[in-house]
C-alpha positions as CSV (number, residue, x, y, z in Angstrom):
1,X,-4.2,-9.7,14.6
2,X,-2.3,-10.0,11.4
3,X,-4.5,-12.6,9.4
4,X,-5.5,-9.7,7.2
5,X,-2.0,-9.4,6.1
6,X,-2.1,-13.4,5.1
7,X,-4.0,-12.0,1.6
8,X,-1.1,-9.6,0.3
9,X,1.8,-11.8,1.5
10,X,0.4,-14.3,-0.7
11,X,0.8,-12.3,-3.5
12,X,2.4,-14.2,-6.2
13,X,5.9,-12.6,-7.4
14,X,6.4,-10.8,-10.8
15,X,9.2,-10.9,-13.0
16,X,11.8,-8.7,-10.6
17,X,11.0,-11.2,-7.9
18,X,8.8,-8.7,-5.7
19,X,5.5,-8.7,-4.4
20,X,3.5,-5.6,-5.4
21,X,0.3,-5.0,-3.7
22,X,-1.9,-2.4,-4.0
23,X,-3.7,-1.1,-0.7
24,X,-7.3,0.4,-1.6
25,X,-8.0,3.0,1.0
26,X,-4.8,3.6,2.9
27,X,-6.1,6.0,5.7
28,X,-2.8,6.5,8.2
29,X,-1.1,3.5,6.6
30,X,-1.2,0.6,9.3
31,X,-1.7,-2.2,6.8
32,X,1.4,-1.0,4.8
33,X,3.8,-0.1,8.1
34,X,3.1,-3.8,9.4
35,X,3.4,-5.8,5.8
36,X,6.9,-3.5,5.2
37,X,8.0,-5.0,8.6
38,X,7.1,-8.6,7.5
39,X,8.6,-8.6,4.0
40,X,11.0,-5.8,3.6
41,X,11.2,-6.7,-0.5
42,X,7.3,-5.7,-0.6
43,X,6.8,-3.3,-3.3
44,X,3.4,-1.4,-1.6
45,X,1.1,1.1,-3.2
46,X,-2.2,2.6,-1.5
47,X,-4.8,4.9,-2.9
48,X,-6.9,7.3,-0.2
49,X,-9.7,9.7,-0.8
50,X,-8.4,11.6,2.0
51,X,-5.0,13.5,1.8
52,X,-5.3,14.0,4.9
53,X,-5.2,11.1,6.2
54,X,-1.9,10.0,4.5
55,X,-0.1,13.0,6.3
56,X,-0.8,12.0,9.6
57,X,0.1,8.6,8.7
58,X,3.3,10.0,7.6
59,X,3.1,12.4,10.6
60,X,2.7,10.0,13.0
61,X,1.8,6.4,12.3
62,X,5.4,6.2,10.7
63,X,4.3,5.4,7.4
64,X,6.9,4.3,5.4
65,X,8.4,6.4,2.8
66,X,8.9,3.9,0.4
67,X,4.9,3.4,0.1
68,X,4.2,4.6,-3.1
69,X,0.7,6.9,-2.6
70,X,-1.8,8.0,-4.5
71,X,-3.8,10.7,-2.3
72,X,-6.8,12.4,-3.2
73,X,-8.0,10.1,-5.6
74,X,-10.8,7.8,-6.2
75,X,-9.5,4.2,-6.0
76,X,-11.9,3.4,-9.1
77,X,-9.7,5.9,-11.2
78,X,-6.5,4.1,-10.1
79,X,-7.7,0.5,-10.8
80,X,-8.8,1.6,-14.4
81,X,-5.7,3.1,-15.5
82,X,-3.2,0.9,-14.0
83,X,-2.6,-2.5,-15.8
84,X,0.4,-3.2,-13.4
85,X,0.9,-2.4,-10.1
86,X,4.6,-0.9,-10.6
């Protein structure tokens, strides 16, 4: 059930030592609730269309706070203007 996490826990590390993923459409956040369990360290960003979506996963998926989100926007737009994924 978690072989789809294998991908961002293999995420090499970057000069701080962390892992920084970026999760390309969020929805409620269940990728980013179960790799936050697995590596606590895990610096985690997601991009979703729908708003929406990221308040119920805040609501009531427990989506962790310290996911970084960018909601409302076009994942296209984020991947062109970020070089890093700090």
């Amino acid at each position: 059930a978690t072989a789809y996490l294998a991908p961002a826990l293999a995420a090499p590390r970057s000069e701080d030592g962390r892992q920084h993923v970026l999760i390309v459409g969020l929805a409620a956040g269940t990728m980013a609730r179960q790799l936050s369990l697995l590596e606590a360290d895990i610096a985690l960003r997601g991009v979703e269309l729908d708003a929406a979506l990221v308040d119920l996963g805040r609501r009531w998926f427990d989506l962790p706070a310290t996911v970084e989100v960018d909601a409302g926007v076009d994942a296209r737009m984020v991947s062109r203007s970020t070089c890093r994924l700090t």
